[in-house]
Structure formats: structure tokens, C-alpha cells
N, C-alpha and C positions, 0 to 999 in steps of 0.2 A: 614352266615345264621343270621338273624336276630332274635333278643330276642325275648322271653313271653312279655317280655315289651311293645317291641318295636312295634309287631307286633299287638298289643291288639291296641297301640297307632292311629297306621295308620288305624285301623279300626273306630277307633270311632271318626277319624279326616274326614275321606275322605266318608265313607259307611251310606249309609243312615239306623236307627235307627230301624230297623224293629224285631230284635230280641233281646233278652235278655241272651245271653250263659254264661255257666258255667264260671268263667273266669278262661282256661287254655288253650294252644294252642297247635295243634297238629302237628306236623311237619312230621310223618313219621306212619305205619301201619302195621301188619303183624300177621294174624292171630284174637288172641281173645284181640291181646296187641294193645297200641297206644305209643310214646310217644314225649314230648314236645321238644323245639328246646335245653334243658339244657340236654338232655337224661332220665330226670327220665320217667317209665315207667308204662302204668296203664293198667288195665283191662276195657276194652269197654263194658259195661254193655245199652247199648241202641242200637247200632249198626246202626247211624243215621238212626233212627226209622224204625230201619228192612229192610232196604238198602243192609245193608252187609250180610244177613245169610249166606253168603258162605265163613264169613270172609274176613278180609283186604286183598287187593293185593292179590289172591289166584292166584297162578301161573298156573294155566290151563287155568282161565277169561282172564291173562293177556298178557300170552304168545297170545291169539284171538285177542285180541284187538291191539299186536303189530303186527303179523302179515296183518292182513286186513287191519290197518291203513296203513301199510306199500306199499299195494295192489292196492285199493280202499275204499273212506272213503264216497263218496253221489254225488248220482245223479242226486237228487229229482226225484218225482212219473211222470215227463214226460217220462222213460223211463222204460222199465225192469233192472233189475241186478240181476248177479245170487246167491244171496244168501236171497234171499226175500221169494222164492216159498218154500226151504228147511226150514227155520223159519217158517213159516206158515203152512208147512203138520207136524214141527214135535209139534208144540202148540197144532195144532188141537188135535193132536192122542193123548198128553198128557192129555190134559184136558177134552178130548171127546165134541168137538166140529165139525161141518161144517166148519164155518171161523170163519176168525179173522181179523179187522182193528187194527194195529200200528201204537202208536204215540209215544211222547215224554215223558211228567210228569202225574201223576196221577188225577192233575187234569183236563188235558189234557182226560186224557182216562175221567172220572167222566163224563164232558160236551158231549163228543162223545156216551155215552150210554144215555144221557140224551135225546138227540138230535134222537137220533134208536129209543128209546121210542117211542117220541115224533110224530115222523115220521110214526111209524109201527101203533100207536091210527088212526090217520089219514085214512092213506092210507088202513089199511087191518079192524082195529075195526070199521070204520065209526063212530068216536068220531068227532063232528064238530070243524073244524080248528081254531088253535086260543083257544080251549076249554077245552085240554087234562089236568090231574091233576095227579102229584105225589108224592104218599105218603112216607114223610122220616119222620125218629127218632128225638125226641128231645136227647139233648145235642150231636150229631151228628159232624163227621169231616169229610168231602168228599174237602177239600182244600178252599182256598180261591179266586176263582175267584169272579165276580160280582153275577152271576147267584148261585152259592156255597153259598155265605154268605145270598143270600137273604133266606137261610131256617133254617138257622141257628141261634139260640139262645144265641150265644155268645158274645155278646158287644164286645167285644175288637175287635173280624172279622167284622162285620156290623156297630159299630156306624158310625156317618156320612160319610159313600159310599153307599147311595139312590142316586138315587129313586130302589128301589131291582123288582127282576124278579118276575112277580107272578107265579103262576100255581103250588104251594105248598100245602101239607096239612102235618101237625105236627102232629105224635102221640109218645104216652108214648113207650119208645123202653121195649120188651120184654112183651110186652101185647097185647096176642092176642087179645082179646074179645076188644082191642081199634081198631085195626088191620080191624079188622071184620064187625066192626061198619063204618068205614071210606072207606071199601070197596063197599059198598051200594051204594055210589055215580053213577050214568050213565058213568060221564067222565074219572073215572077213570084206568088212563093207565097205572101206574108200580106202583112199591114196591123197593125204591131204600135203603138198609141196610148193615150193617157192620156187619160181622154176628158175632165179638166180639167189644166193643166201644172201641179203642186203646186211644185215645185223650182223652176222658170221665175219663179214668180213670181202664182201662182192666175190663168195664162191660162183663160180662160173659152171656147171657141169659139163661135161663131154657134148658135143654137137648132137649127139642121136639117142641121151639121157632119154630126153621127156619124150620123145616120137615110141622110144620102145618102152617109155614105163606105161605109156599111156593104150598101147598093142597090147600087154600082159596084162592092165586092167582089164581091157577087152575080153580077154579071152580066160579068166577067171570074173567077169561079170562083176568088175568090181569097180567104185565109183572114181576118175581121176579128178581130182580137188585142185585147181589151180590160185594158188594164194598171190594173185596181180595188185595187192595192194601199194608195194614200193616201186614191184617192175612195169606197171600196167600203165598205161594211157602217156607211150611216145618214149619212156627212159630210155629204152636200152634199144632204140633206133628204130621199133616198129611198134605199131597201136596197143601191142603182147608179146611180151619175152617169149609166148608160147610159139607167135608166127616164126621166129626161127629166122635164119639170113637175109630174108627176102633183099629184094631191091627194086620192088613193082614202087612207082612213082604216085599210085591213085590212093585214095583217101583211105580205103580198108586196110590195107599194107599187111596185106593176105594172100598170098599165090598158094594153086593145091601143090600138093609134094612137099610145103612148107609149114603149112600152119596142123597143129595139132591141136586139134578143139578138147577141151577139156568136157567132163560132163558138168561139174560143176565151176565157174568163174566168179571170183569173189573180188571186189573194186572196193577203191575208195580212193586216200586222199588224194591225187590230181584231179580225181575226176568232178571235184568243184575248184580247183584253180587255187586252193587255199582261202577260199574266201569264208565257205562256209562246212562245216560237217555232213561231208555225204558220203556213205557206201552204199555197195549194192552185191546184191548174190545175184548171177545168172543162170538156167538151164533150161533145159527143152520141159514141154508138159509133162512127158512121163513121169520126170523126175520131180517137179517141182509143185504136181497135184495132189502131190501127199500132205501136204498144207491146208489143212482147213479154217472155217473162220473162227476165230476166240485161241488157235494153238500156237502160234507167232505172230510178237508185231512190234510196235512203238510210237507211243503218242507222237511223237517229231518226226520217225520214219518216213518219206513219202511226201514231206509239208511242201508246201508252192513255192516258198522263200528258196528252202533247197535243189528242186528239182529246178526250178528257172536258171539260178545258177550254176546248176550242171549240165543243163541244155548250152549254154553258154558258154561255159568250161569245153566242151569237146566240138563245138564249131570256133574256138581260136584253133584246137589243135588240127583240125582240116585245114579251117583258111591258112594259116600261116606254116604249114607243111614242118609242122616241130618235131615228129620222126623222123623226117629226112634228114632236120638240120643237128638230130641228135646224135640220126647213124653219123653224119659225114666227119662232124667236130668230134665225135668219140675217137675217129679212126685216128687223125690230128693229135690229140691230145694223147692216147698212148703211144701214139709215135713218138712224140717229144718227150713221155716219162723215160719208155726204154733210152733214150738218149741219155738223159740224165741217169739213168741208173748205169749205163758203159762208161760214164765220168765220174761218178760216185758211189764208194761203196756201200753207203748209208743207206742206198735206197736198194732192196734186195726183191722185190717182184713186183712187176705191175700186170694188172689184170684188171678184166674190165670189160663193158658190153652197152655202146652207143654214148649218154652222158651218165652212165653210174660205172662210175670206177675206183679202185683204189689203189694204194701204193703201202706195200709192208715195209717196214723198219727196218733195217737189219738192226736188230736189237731184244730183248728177252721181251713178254709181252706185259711181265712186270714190272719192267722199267717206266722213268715216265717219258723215255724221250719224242715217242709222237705226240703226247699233250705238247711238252717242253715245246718242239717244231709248231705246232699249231697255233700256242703263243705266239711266235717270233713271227709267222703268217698274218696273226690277226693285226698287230705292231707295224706291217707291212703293206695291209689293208684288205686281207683276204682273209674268211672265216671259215673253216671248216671243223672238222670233229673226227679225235679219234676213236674207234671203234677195238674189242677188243686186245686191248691194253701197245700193241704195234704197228695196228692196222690206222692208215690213214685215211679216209673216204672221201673221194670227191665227185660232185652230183650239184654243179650247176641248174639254173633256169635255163630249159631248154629253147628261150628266146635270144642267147647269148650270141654276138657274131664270134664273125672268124678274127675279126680284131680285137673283139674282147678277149677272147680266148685265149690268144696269143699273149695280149698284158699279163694275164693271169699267170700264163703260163711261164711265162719271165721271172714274176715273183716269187713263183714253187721254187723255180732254178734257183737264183740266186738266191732265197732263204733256204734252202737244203743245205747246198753247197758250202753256204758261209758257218751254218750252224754247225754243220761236218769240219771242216778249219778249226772254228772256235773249239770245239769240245776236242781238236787231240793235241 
């Protein structure tokens, strides 16, 4: 097996420069733990950005994915296969949908509802072609294709990859009366949002954000885009950041009053366990049979190897009730940040929703001292990632106990704390 060394070496020899990683390498996975090719062992506090809620290598995802590989792995969409129809009746009834198109990476699904929008203004709202306009968040993360970045405010995604897509309109995320203003427009066709900012920084919106962006769609006829790619399937304590506070105990973790159905639902990585590339767009027929055949797809889209695995992926998180145990340790674990933040000044806001939370720096967001801290975490045996040059984000496997948690959360403390000592 090859070193940390070694293997850091051939990356930065041979891979092109696209990222900036913690520098520690993983070699092997298992549950809430990771650990490097020398054996030391850490806790996975990011869980490549909510990828894994079902935890590493979970042996029910894995045992599917060895089986069907073993079976059939892709036929591409020129034919049927028989585990495509079962993935698709059992999303729909999960999510409460009509259908659903499957693809591959989220931003994969992103451009595919982009494009329904797009299509359904057209064809059903009689918005003229070529005219349609949709309304997304500033500081916003929907991936980085071409079309992606061109609405994006972020330099580092957009500087020189112009000429960018038009048909965007920027507003202030979590204000409506921006919302509302920008819906006035004639052309405008969707409301494409996060209903928590994960990349930003675990913006939280206001309790009754999405319930009344998603009433002003309503009543300007216009489509509510739900982007569940970071928040969806169990983070932020329910099946959908959309369901809102619930605390119903059954598997849908939907009560009426709470959940705000989006018209369109865009998935992905949880919802194959990390094991393998799957998204998905959701919506009712109206919206969704503006899709003909030969105008969207993907050779991979839809294959047996994936869908088996994602039928897989969301009976761990039924069977083993990983919303609940998301709400309940979330509530836990910002209990114990604010703690730390009324002993330390270092630590200046924590905010947060089930297991995706974060904790801001008090420190400029050009400084380096949340990487600096994430260092001294990893040294400690905990991995996380700063976001936004202050923001710290933490986003466990949502299989983690109350006792795990608890360790972890010992190690935040006393590596804040000390590094707060150290540095005055």
C-alpha cells in the first residue's frame, strides 16, 4: 500500500489542481471512522459533503452493489431493465411524487430541472422561447457546470469560463419581499433554492422562508425548484429540509402544516450511500411530461448497478430511523457548540439544522485560522473542512451514536480552546 506521502505525491504529480484537501489520505472506511494508509484513525465529520449519511461501506448498500454488479451493471436507456420501474415506483411513493428522471451527479440533476423549467415556461406557461428567467440566491452552490457558474457569485467558479448562460435573476437568499419583488417579472419561470445554503456557509433561512416562497410561486404560477442535493435524505433531521420541524416518528417524516412540497425536487448524493453516482429530479406529470424521448438523458442515468443501490441507500435510512437520530444529535451537538462558544471567544456563531452545522470563526474570513483549527482537529483525529475562508462545517454520518458524538465533541472543545490559549 502506498504512503500519505506517497500517495499525496502522485496526486499532485500527475492530477490536475482543482482542489485544495485537507492534507491526509484515506485509505479505508467504516461507519462514522476513516482511516489513513499508516492506520491512525479519525472520525469523519463532513461525510464527503453528505454523501455518506448512511455511513462508510454500510453493509446492506454494499452487499446491492456487490450483488447487481455481479448480475448486471448498464444497459444504457435503449432498453428496459428490470430494476429501473422498482427505483422509480419506490422514490416516487417516498417522496410523493408522479415521477422521476435519473441521472448521475447533482449537477447533473441541477441542469435537468433547469432545463423542465425551462421547457414546461415554454410549452404549458406560454413564456416566449428563448425568454424564460430564473430566479436563484446569492452566494448559492447548485455545482459547477457552465450554465451553474454563470449565476453564481463566486470568483473562483466563474472567473475566466465566459461567456456565461444568461436567463438568471440574483436575489438576497432568505428575503422574501426580494422574492416577491423579482417575481413580478412576465418571464418568470422557477425559483431554483437550497432550502439550507450548505457551501455558503450552513445558512439557515427564517422558519416560514420556503412555506411562503413557495405560496408566492403559487400564486405568480411559477415553478418552486428545491435543490435537496446536500440537505435531502435525513441531514437536517427530516427525509427534506423542505418538511420543516416535524417530529412525526414514521418513515415519511412529513406531517400536513409542515412539509412544503416543492414542484420540482432535485437528489442526489445520499441517496446512493456514497457508494455509487446517483441523482434524481422529481415532479408531478404536469410538469415532468414536457420531456420527450431523444430531448433528455444519459447513457449511465437510470443503470441497475445504480438504482439497486439507491433502493438500498433509503431502506438503511427507514430501517435505522437516521432522521431521527439526525434531529436528536443535532439538537446535542449545538447545545454543546453554544457551550463552547459562552467559554470561548474564538468561536463566534453556531448555527445549524439536525447533523449539518457549522461554527464561524471569530476571525476575518481571509485569515487562515479555520483551516489552521482543522489542522489541529485532524492531529486530534477528527476531519472536517473549512468552508468560506471562517466558517467551520460539521456533517457527521448520520449513523453516529450519542457516544460518538459526545468524543467528538470533546475533541472540538479541547482543540478550540487550546488553539485559542496557543495563539494569544
Amino acid at each position: 500500500m502506498l504512503s500519505s506521502k506517497e500517495a499525496i505525491s502522485l496526486e499532485d504529480n500527475y492530477g490536475a489542481h482543482n482542489y485544495h484537501p485537507l492534507p491526509v489520505v484515506l485509505s479505508k472506511g467504516d461507519g462514522v471512522y476513516v482511516w489513513d494508509p499508516e492506520g491512525k484513525r479519525y472520525f469523519d465529520f463532513l461525510s464527503a459533503y453528505s454523501a455518506v449519511n448512511q455511513g462508510h461501506c454500510h453493509p446492506h448498500i454494499v452487499n446491492a452493489l456487490k450483488e447487481q454488479a455481479e448480475t448486471l451493471t448498464l444497459t444504457s436507456r435503449a432498453f428496459y431493465n428490470n430494476v429501473l420501474g422498482e427505483f422509480e415506483k419506490n422514490m416516487c411513493e417516498i417522496f410523493g411524487f408522479e415521477k422521476i428522471l435519473p441521472m448521475n451527479t447533482g449537477a447533473e440533476a441541477v441542469e435537468t430541472a433547469i432545463k423542465i423549467c425551462r421547457k414546461w415556461a415554454y410549452e404549458k406557461r406560454g413564456i416566449p422561447e428563448n425568454e424564460a428567467q430564473i430566479i436563484v440566491c446569492e452566494n448559492n452552490f447548485h455545482g459547477r457546470t457552465t450554465t451553474i457558474i454563470s449565476f453564481s457569485n463566486d470568483p473562483d467558479a466563474s472567473k475566466n469560463f465566459g461567456p456565461y448562460t444568461p436567463g438568471f435573476i440574483k436575489i438576497e437568499y432568505n428575503n422574501i419581499d426580494k422574492l416577491e419583488e423579482a417575481l413580478q417579472g412576465d418571464n418568470v419561470a422557477g425559483f431554483l433554492v437550497e432550502p439550507i445554503q450548505g457551501e455558503a456557509g450552513v445558512m439557515v433561512p427564517d422558519a416560514d422562508f420556503l412555506h411562503k416562497a413557495s405560496e408566492l410561486c403559487k400564486k405568480h404560477n411559477t415553478l418552486f425548484i428545491a435543490d435537496e442535493i446536500q440537505t435531502g435524505i435525513a441531514r437536517t433531521g427530516s427525509l427534506l429540509a423542505v418538511c420543516g420541524d416535524c417530529t412525526c416518528e414514521g418513515s415519511c417524516e412529513r406531517q400536513p402544516g409542515t412539509y412544503t412540497k416543492p414542484d420540482i425536487l432535485i437528489l442526489g448524493k445520499a441517496l446512493s450511500g456514497g457508494a455509487y453516482p446517483v441523482s434524481a429530479v422529481l415532479a408531478d406529470d404536469n410538469i415532468m411530461e414536457v420531456i420527450k424521448p431523444g430531448q433528455h438523458g444519459s447513457t449511465y442515468g437510470g443503470n441497475p448497478l445504480g438504482t439497486k443501490v439507491a433502493i438500498a441507500a433509503m431502506e438503511v435510512i427507514e430501517n435505522e430511523k437516521l432522521a431521527q437520530n439526525a434531529r436528536r444529535l443535532g439538537k446535542i451537538f449545538r447545545s454543546e457548540m453554544e457551550d463552547l462558544k459562552s467559554k470561548c471567544s474564538l468561536v463566534k456563531t453556531v448555527r445549524g439544522k439536525g447533523l449539518l452545522n457549522a461554527v464561524e470563526i471569530n476571525d476575518s474570513p481571509d485569515s487562515s485560522t479555520a483551516w489552521d483549527i482543522c489542522m489541529k482537529l485532524k492531529e486530534n483525529g477528527l476531519l472536517a473542512k473549512p468552508t468560506h475562508g471562517n466558517i467551520i462545517r460539521f456533517a457527521p454520518p448520520l449513523v453516529m451514536t450519542e457516544k460518538q458524538l459526545m468524543e467528538c465533541v470533546s475533541i472540538i472543545k479541547k482543540t478550540i480552546v487550546e488553539f485559542h490559549e496557543n495563539s494569544n
